[in-house]
C-alpha positions in Angstrom: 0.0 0.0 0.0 1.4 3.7 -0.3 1.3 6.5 1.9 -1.4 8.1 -0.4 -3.7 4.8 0.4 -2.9 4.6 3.8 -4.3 8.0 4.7 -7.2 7.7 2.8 -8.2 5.0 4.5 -7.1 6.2 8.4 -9.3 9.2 7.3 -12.3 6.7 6.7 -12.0 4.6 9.8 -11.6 7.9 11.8 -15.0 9.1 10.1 -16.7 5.3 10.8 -15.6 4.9 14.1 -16.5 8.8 14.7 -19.9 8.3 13.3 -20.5 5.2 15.2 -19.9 6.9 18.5 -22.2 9.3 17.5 -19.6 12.2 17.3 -20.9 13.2 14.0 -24.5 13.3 13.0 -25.5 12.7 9.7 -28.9 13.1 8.2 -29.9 12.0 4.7 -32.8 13.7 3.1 -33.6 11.3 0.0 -37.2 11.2 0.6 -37.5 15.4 0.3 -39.6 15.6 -3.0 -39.9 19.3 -3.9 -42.9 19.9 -5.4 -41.4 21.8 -8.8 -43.4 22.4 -11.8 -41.8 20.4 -14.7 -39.3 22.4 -17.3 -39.8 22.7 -20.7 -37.2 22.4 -22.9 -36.6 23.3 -26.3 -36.0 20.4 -28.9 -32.7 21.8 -30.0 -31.4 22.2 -26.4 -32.2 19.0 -25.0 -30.8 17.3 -28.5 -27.3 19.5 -27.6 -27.7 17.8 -24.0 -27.9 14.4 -24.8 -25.5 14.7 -27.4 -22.9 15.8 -24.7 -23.6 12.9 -22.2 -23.6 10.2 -25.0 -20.1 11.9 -26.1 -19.3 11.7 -22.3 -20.2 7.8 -22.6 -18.2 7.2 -25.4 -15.3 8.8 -24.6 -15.3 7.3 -21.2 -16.3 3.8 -22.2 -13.5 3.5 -25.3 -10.5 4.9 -23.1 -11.2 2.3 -20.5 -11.2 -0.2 -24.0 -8.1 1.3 -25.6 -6.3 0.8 -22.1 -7.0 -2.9 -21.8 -6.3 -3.3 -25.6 -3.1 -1.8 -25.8 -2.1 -3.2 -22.6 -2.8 -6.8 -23.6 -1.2 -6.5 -26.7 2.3 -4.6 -25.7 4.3 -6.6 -22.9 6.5 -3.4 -21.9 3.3 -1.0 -21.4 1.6 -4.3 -19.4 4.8 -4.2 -16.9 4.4 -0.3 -16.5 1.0 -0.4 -15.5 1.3 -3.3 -13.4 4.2 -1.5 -11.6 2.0 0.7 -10.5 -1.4 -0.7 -10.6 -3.6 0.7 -8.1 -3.2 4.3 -9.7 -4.0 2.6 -13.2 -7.4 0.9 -11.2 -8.2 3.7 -10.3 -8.2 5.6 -13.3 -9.8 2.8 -14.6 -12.6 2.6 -12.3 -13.1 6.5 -12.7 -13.9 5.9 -16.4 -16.5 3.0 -15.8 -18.2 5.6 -13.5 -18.1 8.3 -15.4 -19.6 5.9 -18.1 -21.8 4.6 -15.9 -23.3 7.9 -14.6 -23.6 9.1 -18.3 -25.8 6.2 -18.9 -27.9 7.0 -16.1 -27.8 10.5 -16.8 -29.3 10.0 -20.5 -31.6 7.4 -19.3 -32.8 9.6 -16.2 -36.9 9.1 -15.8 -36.7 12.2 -13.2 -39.3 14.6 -15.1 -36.6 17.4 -13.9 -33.6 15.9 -15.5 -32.7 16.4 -19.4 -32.7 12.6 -21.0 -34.6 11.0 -23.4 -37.6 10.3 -22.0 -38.3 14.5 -21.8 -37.1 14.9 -25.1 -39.5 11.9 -26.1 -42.3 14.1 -24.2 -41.3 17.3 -25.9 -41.3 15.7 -29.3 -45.2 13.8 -28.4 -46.3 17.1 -27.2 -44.8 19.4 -30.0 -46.3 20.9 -32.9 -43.4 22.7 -34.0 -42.6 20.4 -36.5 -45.2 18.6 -37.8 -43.9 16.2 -40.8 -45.6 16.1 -43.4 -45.1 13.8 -46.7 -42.2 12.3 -45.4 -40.8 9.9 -48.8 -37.6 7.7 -47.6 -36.1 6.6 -51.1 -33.5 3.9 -51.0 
């Protein structure tokens, strides 16, 4: 372990063992529902959104590939990684999040958030572009 991982995790047993003899109070709120009218987007905008978290996803999900690729195909890049490895999980576990959390993000059935499932609304409930003698030639 390095110095780095070792006070990391004395600062999590001090905030366990603090919390557990009720030296810090903590209070989670996850059942607060405000009662918020729901936002209307434009089309355009909640496009430019998605766009941005699927480019998020991407990016995240084929760095994490590229890494294992080119690791597993070069021996010398394979031993420099492994020298240092927890540093390289951890990068590597930050990409899955930020992959998964993308995901979630464009996925989101919140009525607040910006995913598909608002832009599917907006579109259902839009007459701004009604199509009209739409001929796909092929």
């Amino acid at each position: 372990m390095t110095a780095l991982n070792i006070i990391l995790l004395s600062v999590i047993v001090g905030f366990l063992i603090l919390w557990k003899l009720d030296r810090i109070n903590l209070r989670f709120n996850l059942f607060n529902k405000k009662t918020e009218e729901i936002k209307e987007f434009e089309i355009d905008d909640i496009l430019k959104e998605i766009d941005k978290e699927i480019t998020v996803a991407a990016q995240a999900f084929f760095a994490w590939k590229s890494i294992h690729n080119i690791a597993s195909k070069d021996k010398i890049i394979k031993k420099a990684i492994n020298e240092n490895a927890s540093s390289w999980n951890i990068f590597l576990h930050s990409l899955q999040a930020t992959f998964f959390i993308a995901i979630g993000r464009i996925f989101d059935t919140n009525p607040q958030s910006c995913s598909i499932h608002l832009l599917f609304r907006q579109c259902k409930n839009s007459q701004q572009h009604p199509v009209r003698n739409l001929h796909v030639k092929y």
